[in-house]
N, C-alpha and C positions, 0 to 999 in steps of 0.2 A: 553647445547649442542642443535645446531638446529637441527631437522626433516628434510626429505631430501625436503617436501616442503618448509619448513622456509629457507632453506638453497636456494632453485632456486627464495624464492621472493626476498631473500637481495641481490646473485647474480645482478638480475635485477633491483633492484634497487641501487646497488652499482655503475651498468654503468652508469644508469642518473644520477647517482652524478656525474660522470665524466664526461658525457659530459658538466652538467651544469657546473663544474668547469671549463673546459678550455675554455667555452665562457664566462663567465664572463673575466678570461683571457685577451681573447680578445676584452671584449668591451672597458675595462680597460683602457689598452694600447691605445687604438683607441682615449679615451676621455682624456688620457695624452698627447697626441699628438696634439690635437685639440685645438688650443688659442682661449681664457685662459680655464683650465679646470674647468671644476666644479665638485669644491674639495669637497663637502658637497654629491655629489653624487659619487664620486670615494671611498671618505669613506665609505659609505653604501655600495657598491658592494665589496669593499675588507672584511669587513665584515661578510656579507655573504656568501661570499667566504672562510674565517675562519672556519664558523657555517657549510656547506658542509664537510670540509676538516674535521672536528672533528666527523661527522657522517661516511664519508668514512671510520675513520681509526676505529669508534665500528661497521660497520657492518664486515671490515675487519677481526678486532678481532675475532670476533662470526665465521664467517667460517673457520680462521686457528683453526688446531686441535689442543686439548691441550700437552703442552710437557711439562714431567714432569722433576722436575730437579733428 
């Protein structure tokens, strides 16, 4: 269980995950679009884009409260 500090820095940091997430998104798309792309850097960004998305959903975890069954 977080502390209600722990709890405002994952907050905060949970939205820079998202925003980093939706502009990789965007660069993404932008470098799909663009002939020819380059596929060796659209894989790194989707990637990383992965590794975001997996820390989004444990800092998510850590703030919902726990429900017991």
């Amino acid at each position: 269980m977080l502390n209600e500090e722990q709890a405002i820095e994952a907050r905060a940091t949970l939205e820079e995950l998202h925003v980093e997430h939706r502009d990789l998104d965007l660069v993404i798309d932008h470098l799909l679009l663009s002939p020819p792309p380059d596929e060796l850097l659209v894989r790194r960004l989707k990637k990383r884009k992965l590794l975001l998305k997996d820390r989004i959903n444990q800092l998510e975890s850590a703030l919902e409260p726990d429900v017991k069954a």
